[in-house]
SESE-411103 format. One record per residue: residue number from 1; chain; x, y, z of N, C-alpha, C in turn. Coordinates in steps of 0.02 Angstrom, whole numbers, plus 50000, padded with zeros to 5 digits. Example, Ala and Ser with C-alpha at 12.3 -4.5 7.8 and 13.67 -1.06 7.14 Angstrom:
2
<site nr="1" kette="A" n_u="50660" n_v="49716" n_w="50390" ca_u="50615" ca_v="49775" ca_w="50390" c_u="50660" c_v="49835" c_w="50390"/>
<site nr="2" kette="A" n_u="50642" n_v="49888" n_w="50354" ca_u="50684" ca_v="49947" ca_w="50357" c_u="50645" c_v="50002" c_w="50394"/>
This chain:
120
<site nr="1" kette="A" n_u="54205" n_v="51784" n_w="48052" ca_u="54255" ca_v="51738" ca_w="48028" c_u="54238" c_v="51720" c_w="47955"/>
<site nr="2" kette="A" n_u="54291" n_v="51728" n_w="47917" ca_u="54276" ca_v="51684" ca_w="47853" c_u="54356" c_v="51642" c_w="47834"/>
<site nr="3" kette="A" n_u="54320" n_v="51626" n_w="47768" ca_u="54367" ca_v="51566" ca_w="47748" c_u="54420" c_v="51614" c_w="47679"/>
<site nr="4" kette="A" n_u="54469" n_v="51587" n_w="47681" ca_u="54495" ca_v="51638" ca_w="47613" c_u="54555" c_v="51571" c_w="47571"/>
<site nr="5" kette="A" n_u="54531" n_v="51585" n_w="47507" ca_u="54556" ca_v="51540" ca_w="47464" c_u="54598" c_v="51571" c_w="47419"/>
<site nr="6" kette="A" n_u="54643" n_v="51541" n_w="47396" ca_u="54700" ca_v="51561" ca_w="47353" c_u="54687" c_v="51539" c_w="47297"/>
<site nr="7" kette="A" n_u="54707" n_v="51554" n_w="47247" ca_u="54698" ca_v="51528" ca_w="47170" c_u="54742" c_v="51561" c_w="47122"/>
<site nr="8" kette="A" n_u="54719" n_v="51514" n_w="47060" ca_u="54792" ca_v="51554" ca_w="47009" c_u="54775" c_v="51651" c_w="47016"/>
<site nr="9" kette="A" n_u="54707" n_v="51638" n_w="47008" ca_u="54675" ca_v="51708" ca_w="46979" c_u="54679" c_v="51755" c_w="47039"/>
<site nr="10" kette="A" n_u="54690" n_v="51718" n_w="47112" ca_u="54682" ca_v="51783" ca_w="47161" c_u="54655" c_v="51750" c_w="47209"/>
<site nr="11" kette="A" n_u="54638" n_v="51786" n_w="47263" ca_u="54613" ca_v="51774" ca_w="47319" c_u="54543" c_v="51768" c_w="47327"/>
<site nr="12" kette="A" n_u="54496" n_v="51703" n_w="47368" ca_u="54420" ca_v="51705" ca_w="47359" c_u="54407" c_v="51701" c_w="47457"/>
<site nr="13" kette="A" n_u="54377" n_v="51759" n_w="47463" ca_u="54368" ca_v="51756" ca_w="47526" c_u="54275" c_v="51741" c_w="47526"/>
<site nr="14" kette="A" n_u="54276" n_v="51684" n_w="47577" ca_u="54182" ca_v="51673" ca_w="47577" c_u="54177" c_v="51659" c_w="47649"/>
<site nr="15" kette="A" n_u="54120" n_v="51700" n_w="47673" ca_u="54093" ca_v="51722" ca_w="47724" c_u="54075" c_v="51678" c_w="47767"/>
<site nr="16" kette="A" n_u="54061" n_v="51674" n_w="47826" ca_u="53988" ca_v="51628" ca_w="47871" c_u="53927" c_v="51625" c_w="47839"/>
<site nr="17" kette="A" n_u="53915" n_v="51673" n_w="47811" ca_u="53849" ca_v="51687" ca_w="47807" c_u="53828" c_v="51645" c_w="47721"/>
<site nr="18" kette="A" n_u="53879" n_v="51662" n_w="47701" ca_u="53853" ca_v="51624" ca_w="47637" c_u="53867" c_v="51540" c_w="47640"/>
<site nr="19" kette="A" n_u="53912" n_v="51518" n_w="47695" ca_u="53917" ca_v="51443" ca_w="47712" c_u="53849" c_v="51438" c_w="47757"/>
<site nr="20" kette="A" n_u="53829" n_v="51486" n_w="47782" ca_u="53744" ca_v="51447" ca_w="47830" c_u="53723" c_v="51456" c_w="47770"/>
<site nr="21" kette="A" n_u="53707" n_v="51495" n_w="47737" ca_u="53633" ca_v="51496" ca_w="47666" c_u="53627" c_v="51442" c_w="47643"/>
<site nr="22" kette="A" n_u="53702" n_v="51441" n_w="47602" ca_u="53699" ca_v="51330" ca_w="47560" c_u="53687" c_v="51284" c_w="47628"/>
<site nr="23" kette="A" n_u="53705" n_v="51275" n_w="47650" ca_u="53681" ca_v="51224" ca_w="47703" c_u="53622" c_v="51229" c_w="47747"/>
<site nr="24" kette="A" n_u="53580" n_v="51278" n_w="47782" ca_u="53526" ca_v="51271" ca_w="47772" c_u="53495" c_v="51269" c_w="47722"/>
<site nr="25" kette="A" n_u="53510" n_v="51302" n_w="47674" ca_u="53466" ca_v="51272" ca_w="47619" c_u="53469" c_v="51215" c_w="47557"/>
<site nr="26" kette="A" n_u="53516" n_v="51177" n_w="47579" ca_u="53510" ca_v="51104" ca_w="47576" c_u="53493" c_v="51060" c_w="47608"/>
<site nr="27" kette="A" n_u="53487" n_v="51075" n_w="47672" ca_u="53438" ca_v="51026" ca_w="47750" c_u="53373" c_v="51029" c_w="47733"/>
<site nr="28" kette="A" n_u="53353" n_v="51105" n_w="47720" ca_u="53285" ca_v="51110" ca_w="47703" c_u="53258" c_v="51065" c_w="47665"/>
<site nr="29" kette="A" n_u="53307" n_v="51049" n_w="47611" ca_u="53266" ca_v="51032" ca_w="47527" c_u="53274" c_v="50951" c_w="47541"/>
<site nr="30" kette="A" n_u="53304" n_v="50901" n_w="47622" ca_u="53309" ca_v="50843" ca_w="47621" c_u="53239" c_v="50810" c_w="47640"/>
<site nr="31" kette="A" n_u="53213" n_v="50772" n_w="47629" ca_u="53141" ca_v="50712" ca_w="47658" c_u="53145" c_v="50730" c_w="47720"/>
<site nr="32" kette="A" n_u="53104" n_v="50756" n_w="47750" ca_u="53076" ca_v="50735" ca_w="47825" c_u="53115" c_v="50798" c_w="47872"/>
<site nr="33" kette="A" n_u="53117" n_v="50841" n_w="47844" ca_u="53141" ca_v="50916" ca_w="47884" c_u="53070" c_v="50966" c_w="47886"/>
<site nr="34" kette="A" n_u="53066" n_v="51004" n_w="47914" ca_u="53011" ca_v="51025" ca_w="47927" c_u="53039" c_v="51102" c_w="47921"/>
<site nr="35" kette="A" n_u="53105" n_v="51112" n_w="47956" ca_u="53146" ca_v="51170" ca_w="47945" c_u="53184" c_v="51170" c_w="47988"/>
<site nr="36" kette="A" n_u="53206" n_v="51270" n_w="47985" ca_u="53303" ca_v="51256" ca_w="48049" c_u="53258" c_v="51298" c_w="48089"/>
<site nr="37" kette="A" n_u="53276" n_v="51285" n_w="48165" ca_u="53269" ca_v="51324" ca_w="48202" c_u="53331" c_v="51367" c_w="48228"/>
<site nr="38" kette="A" n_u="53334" n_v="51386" n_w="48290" ca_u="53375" ca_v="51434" ca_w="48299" c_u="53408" c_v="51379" c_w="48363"/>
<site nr="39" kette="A" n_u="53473" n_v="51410" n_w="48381" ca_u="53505" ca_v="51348" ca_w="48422" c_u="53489" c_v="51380" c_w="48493"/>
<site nr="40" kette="A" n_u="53449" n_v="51448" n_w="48521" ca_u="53448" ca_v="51491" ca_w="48571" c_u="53368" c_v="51489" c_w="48567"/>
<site nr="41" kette="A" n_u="53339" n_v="51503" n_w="48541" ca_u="53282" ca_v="51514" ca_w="48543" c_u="53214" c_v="51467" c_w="48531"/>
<site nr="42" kette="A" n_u="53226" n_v="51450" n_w="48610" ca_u="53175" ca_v="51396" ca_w="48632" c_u="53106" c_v="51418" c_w="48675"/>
<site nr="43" kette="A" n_u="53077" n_v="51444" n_w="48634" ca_u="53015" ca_v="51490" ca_w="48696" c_u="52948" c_v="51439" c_w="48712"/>
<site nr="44" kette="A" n_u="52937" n_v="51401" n_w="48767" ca_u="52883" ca_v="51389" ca_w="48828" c_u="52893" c_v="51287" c_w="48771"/>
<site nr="45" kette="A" n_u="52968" n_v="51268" n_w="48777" ca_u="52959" ca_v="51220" ca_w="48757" c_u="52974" c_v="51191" c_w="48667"/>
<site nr="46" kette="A" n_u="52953" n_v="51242" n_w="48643" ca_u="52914" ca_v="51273" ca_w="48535" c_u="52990" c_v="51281" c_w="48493"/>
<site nr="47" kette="A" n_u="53034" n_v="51247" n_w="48460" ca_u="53060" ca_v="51279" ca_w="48426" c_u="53004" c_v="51329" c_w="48354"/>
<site nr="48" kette="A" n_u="53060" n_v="51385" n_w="48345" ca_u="53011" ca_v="51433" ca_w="48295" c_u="53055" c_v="51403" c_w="48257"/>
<site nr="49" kette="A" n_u="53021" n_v="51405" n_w="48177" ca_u="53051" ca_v="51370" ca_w="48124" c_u="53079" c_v="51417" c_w="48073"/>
<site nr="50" kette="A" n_u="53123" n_v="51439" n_w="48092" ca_u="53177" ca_v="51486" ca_w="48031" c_u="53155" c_v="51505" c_w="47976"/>
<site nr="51" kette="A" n_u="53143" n_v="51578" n_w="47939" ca_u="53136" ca_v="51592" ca_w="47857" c_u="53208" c_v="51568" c_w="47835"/>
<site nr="52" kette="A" n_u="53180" n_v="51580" n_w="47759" ca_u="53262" ca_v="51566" ca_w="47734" c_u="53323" c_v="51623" c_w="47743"/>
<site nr="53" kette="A" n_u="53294" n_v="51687" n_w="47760" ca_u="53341" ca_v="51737" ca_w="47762" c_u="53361" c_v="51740" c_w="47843"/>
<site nr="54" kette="A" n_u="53353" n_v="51693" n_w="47875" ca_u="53356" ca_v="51709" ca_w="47951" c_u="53401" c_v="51603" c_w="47968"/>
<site nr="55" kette="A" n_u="53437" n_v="51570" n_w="47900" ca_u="53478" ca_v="51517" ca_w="47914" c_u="53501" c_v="51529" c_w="47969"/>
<site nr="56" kette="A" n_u="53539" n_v="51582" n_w="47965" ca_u="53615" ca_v="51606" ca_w="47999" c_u="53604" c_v="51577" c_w="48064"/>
<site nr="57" kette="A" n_u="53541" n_v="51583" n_w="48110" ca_u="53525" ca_v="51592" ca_w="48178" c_u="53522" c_v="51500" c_w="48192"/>
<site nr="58" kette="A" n_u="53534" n_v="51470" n_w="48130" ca_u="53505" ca_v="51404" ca_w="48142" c_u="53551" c_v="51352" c_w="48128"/>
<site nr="59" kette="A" n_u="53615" n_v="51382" n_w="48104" ca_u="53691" ca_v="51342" ca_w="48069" c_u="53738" c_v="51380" c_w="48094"/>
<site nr="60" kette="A" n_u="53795" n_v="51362" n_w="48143" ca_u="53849" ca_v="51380" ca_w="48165" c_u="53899" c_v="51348" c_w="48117"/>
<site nr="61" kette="A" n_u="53957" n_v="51405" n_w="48089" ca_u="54004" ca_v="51379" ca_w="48069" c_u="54083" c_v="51383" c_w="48090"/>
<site nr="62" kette="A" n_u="54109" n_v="51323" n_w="48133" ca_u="54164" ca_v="51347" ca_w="48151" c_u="54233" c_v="51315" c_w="48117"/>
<site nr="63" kette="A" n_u="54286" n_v="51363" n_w="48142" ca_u="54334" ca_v="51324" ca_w="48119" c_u="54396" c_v="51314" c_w="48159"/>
<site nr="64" kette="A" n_u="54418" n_v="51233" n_w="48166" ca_u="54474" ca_v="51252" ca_w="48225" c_u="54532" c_v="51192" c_w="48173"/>
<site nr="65" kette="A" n_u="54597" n_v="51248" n_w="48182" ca_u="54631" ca_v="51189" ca_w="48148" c_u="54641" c_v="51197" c_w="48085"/>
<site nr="66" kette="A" n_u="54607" n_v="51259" n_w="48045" ca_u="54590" ca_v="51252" ca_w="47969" c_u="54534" c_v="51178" c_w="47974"/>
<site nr="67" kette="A" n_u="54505" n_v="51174" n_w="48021" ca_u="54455" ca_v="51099" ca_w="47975" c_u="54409" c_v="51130" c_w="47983"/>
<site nr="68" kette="A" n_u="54348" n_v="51157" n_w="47952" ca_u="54266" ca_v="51162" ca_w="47924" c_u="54221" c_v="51098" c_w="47983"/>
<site nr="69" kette="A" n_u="54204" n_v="51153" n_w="48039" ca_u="54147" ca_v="51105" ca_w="48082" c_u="54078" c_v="51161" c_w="48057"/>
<site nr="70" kette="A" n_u="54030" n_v="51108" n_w="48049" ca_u="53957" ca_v="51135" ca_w="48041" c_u="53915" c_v="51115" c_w="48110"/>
<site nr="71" kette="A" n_u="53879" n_v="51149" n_w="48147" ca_u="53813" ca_v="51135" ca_w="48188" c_u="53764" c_v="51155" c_w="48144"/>
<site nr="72" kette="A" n_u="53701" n_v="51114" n_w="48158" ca_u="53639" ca_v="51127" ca_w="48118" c_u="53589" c_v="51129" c_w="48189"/>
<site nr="73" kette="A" n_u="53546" n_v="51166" n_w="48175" ca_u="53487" ca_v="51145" ca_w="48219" c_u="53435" c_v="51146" c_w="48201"/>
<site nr="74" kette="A" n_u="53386" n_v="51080" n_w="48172" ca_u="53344" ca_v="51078" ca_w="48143" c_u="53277" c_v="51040" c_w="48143"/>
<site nr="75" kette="A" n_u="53208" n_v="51048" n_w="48134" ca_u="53157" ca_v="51002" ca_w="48163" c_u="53136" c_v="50969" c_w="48121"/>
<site nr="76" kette="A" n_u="53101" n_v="50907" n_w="48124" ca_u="53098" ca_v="50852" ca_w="48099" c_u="53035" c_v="50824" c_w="48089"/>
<site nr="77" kette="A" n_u="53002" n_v="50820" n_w="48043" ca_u="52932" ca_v="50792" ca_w="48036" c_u="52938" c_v="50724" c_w="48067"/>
<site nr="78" kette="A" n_u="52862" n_v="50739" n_w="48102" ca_u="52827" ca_v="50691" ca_w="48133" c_u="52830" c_v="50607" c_w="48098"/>
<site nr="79" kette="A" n_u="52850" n_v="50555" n_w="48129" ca_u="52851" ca_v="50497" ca_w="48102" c_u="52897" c_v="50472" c_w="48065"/>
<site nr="80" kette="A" n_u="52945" n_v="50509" n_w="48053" ca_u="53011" ca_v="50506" ca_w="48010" c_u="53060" c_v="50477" c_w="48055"/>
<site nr="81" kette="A" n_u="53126" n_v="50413" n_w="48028" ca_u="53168" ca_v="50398" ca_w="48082" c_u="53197" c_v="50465" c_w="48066"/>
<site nr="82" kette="A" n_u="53227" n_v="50463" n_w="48136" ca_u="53252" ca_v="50541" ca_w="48134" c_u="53333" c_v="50517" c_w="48128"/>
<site nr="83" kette="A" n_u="53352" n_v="50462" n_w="48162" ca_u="53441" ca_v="50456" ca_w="48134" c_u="53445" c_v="50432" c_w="48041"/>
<site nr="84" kette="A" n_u="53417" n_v="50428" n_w="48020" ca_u="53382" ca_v="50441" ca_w="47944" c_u="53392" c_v="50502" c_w="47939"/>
<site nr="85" kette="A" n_u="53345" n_v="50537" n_w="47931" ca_u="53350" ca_v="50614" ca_w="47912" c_u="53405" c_v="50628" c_w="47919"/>
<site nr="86" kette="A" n_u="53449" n_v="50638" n_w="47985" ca_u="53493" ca_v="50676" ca_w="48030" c_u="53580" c_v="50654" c_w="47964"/>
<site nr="87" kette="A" n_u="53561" n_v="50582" n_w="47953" ca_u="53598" ca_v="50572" ca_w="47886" c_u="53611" c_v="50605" c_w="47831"/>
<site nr="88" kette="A" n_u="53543" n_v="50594" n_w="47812" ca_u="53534" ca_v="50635" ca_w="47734" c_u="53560" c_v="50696" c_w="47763"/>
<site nr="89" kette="A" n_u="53513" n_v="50744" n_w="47803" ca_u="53558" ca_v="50804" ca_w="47802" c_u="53635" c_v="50820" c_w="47781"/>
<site nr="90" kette="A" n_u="53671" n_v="50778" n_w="47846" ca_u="53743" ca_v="50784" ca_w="47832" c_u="53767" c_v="50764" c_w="47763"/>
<site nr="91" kette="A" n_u="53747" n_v="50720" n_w="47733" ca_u="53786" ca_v="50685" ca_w="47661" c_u="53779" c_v="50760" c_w="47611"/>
<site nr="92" kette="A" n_u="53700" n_v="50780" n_w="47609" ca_u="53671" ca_v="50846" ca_w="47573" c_u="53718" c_v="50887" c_w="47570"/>
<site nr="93" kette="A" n_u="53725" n_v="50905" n_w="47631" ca_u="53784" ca_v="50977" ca_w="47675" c_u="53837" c_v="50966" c_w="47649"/>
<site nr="94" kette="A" n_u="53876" n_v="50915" n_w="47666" ca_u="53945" ca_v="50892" ca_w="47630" c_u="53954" c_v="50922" c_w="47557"/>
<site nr="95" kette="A" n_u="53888" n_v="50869" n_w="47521" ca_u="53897" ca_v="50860" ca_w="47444" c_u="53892" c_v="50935" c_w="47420"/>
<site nr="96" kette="A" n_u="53840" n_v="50984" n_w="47465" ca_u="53823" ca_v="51049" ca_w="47418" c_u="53875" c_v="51107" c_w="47425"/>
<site nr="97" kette="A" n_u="53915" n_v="51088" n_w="47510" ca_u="53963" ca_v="51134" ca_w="47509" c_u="54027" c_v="51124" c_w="47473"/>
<site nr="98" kette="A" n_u="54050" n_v="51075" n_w="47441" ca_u="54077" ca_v="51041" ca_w="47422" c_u="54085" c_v="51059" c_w="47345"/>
<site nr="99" kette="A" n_u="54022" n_v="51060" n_w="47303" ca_u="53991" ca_v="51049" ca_w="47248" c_u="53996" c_v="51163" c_w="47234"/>
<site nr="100" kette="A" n_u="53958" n_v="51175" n_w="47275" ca_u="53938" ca_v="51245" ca_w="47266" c_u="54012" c_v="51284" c_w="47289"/>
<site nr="101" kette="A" n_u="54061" n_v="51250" n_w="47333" ca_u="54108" ca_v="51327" ca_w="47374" c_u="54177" c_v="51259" c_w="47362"/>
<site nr="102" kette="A" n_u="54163" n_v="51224" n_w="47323" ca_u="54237" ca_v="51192" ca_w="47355" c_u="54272" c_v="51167" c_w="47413"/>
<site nr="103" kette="A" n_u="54227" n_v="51177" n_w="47473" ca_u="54243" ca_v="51163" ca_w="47543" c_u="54252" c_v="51084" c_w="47574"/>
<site nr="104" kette="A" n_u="54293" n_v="51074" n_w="47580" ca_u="54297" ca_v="51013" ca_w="47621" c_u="54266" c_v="51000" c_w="47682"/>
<site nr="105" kette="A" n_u="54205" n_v="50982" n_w="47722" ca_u="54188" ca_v="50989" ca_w="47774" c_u="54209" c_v="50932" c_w="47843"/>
<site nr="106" kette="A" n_u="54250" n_v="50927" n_w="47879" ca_u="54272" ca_v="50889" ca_w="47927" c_u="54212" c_v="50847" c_w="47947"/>
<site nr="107" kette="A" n_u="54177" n_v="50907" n_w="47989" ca_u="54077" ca_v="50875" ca_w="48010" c_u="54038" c_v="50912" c_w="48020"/>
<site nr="108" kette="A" n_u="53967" n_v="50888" n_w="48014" ca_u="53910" ca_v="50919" ca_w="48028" c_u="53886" c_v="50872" c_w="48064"/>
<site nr="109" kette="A" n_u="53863" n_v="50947" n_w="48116" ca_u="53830" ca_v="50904" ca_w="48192" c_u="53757" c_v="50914" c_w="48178"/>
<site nr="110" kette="A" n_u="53710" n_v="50860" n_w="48195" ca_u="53633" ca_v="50896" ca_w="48185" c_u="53605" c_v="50869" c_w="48265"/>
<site nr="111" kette="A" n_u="53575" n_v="50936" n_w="48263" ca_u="53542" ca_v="50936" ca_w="48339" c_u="53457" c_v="50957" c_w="48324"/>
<site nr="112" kette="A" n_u="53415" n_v="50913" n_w="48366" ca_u="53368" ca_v="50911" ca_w="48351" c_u="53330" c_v="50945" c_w="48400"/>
<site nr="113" kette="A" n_u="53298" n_v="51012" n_w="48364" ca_u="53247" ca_v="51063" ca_w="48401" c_u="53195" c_v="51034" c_w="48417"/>
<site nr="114" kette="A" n_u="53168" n_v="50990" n_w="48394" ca_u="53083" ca_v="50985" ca_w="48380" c_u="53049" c_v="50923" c_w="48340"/>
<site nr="115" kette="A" n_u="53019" n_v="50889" n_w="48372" ca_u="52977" ca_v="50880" ca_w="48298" c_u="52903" c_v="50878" c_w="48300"/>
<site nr="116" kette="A" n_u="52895" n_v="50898" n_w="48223" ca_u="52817" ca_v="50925" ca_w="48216" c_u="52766" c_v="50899" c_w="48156"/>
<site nr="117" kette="A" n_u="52732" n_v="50902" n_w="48145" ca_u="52676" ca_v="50868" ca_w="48103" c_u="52676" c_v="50903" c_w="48040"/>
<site nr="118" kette="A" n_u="52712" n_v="50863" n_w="47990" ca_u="52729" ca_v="50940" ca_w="47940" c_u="52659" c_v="50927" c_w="47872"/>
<site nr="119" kette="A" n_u="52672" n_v="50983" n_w="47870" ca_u="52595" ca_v="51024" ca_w="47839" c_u="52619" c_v="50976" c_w="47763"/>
<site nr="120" kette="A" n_u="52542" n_v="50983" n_w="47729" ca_u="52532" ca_v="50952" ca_w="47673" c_u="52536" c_v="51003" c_w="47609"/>
């Protein structure tokens, strides 16, 4: 699925894949994320914590309606309020898809894999 935009100049068609990249990689870059995990892949309890070339598995993007829904699934350093974080994320997501693609985003859901003791 992608999104396709009209303009004076022509048509701008942008992918899933480049809407998970900016948005995981604006969750990443918020206080108190540790990283994305994957929304399937839960092995003996452990979320595994996503590279950056492997977002995709960790941000669903759907669309019903023409409205822009985001899922995130992401873990959360240790000691952090997490409905805090779970904030910033979304405002981030909004502002960068927003800022970077023009997208209006309806919502971003954040679902929490994990949380872990994040390294120094």
């Amino acid at each position: 699925m992608s999104i396709e935009l009209n303009t004076n100049d022509g048509q701008v068609t942008i992918t899933d894949e480049v809407i998970t990249t900016i948005a995981g990689g604006a969750a990443v870059e918020c206080y108190g994320i540790v990283g994305m995990a994957s929304k399937s892949q839960i092995r003996d309890g452990i979320a595994e914590i996503l590279r950056k070339e492997n977002f995709s598995k960790g941000v669903i993007v759907r669309q019903v309606d023409n409205r822009l829904h985001i899922d995130m699934y992401i873990i959360v350093s240790y000691g952090t309020k997490i409905s805090e974080v779970a904030h910033n994320v979304q405002s981030q997501v909004k502002y960068m898809l927003s800022k970077s693609l023009g997208l209006e985003v309806d919502s971003v859901n954040i679902y929490i894999q994990g949380v872990r003791v994040a390294k120094d």
